[in-house]
C-alpha positions as CSV (number, residue, x, y, z in Angstrom):
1,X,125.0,196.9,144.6
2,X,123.9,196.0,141.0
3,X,120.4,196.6,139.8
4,X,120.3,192.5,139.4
5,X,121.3,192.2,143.2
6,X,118.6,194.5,144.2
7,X,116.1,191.8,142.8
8,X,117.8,188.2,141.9
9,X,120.2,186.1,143.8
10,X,122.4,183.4,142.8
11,X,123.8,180.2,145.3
12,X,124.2,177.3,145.6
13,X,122.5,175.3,147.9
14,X,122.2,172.2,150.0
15,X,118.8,171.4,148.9
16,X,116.3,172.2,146.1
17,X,113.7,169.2,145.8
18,X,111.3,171.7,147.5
19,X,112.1,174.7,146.0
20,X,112.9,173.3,142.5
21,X,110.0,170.1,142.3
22,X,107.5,172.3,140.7
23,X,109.7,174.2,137.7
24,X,111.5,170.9,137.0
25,X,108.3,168.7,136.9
26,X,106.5,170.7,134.4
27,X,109.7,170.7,132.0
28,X,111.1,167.4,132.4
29,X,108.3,165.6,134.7
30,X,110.7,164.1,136.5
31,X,112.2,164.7,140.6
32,X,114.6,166.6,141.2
33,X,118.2,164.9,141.3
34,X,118.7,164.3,145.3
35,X,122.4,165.1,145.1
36,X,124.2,168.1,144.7
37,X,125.0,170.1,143.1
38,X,121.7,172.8,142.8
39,X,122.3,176.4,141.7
40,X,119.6,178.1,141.9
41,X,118.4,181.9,141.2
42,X,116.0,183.9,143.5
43,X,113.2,186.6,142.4
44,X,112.9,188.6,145.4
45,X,109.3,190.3,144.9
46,X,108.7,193.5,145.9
47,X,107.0,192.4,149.1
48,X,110.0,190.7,150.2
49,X,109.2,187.1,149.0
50,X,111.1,185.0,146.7
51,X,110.2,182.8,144.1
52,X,113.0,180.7,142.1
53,X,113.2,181.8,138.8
54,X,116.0,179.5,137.2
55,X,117.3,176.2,138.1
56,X,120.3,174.1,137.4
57,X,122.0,171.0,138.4
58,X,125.5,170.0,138.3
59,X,126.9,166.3,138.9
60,X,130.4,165.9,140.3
61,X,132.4,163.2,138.7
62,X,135.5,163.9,139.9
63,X,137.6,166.0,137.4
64,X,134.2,167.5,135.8
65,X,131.1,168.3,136.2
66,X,127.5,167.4,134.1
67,X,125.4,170.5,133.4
68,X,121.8,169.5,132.7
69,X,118.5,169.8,134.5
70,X,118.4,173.9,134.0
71,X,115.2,175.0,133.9
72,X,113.5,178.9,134.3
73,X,110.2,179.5,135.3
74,X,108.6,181.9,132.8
75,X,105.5,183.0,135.1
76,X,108.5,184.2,137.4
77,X,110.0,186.3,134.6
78,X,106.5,188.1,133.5
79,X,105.8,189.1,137.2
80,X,109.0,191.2,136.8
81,X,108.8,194.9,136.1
82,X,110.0,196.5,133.1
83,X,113.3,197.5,134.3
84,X,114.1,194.2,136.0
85,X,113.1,192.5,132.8
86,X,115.3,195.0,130.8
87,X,118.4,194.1,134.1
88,X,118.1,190.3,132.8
89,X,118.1,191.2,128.9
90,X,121.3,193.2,129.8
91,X,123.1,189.8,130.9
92,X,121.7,187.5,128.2
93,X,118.5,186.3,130.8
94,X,118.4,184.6,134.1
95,X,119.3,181.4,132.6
96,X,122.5,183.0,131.1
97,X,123.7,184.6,134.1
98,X,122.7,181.9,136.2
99,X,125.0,179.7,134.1
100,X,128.0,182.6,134.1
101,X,127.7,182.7,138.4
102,X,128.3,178.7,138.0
103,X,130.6,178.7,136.1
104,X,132.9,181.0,138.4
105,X,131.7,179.3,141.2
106,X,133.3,176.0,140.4
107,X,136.0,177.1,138.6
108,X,138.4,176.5,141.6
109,X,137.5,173.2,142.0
110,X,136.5,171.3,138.6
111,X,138.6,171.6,135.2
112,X,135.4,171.7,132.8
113,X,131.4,171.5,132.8
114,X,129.9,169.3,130.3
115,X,126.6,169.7,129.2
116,X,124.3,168.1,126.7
117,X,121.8,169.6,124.7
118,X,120.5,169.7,121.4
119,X,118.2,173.1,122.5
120,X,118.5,175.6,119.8
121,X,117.7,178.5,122.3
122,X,120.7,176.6,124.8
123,X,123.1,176.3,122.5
124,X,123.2,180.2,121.7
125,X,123.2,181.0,125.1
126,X,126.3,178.7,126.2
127,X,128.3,179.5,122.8
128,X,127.8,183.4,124.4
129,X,129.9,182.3,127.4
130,X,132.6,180.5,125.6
131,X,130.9,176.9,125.8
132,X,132.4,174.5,122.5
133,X,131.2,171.7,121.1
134,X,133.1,168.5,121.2
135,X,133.5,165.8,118.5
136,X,130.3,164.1,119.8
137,X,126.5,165.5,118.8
138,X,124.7,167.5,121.4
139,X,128.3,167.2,124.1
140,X,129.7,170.2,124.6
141,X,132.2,171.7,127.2
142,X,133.2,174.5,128.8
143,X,136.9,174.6,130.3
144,X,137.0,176.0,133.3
145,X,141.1,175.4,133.9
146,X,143.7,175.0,131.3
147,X,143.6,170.9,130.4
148,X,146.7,169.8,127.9
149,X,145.5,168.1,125.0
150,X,145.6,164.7,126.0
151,X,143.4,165.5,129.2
152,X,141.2,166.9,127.2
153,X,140.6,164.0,125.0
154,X,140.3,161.7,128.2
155,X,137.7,164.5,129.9
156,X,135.6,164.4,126.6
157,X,135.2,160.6,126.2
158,X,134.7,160.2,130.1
159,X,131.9,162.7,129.6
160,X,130.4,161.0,126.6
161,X,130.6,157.7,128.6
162,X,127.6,158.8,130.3
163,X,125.6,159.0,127.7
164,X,122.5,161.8,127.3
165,X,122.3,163.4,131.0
């Protein structure tokens, strides 16, 4: 066991309008997408409850997947002790290693994650786990499996085709 697994879980899971409604409104004041695919991270309190503490969802489009919707609840992080705090800055933050467990996760199954974001604070976070930016402002990828050239070129524009997401 890892002193993050004593306190913060990572899954994916079926559902997260609920769970995720409150943390996603007050950063993009908007519902939840209805369709997967949610990641979410768990605070487990002291007294046994949990809380989500980070957020992100992930759209299958065949080949690839769209990043975008990640959110972390602050008030979560401050009701942390010192050393779970200290367990989080060890692996970049929740949203970091919420992102790293993703990316594993669908590794077997998709060839790249795109994501699209012009966030300063982002942008360091995903060029820390090898995330690259593409020829198009704010698109960038992360390559999951090895994609020749030419696929990659044909993943890229497909992604762009969808505009901001």
């Amino acid at each position: 066991m890892t002193a993050l697994s004593k306190f913060l879980t990572v899954a994916e899971i079926e559902e997260a309008v609920e769970l995720a409604q409150p943390v996603f409104d007050r950063r993009y004041r908007l519902p939840v997408p209805e369709f997967p695919h949610h990641v979410v991270a768990l605070y487990r309190r002291a007294d046994g409850t949990r809380e989500l503490a980070c957020y992100i969802h992930f759209t299958d489009c065949g080949d690839l997947l769209l990043c975008g919707g990640a959110c972390t609840d602050n008030r979560v992080l401050r009701r942390m002790d010192e050393a779970e705090r200290d367990a989080l800055r060890a692996v970049g933050g929740v949203f970091q290693h919420t992102l790293a467990w993703s990316q594993r996760h669908f590794a077997p199954r998709f060839a790249a994650v795109f994501g699209y974001t012009g966030d300063t604070m982002t942008q360091r976070v995903i060029e820390d786990l090898g995330w690259v930016s593409t020829p198009h402002s704010h698109l960038v990828v992360y390559w999951l499996q090895d994609v020749d050239e030419d696929k990659r070129r044909q993943m890229i524009a497909k992604a762009h085709s969808f505009g901001a997401f």
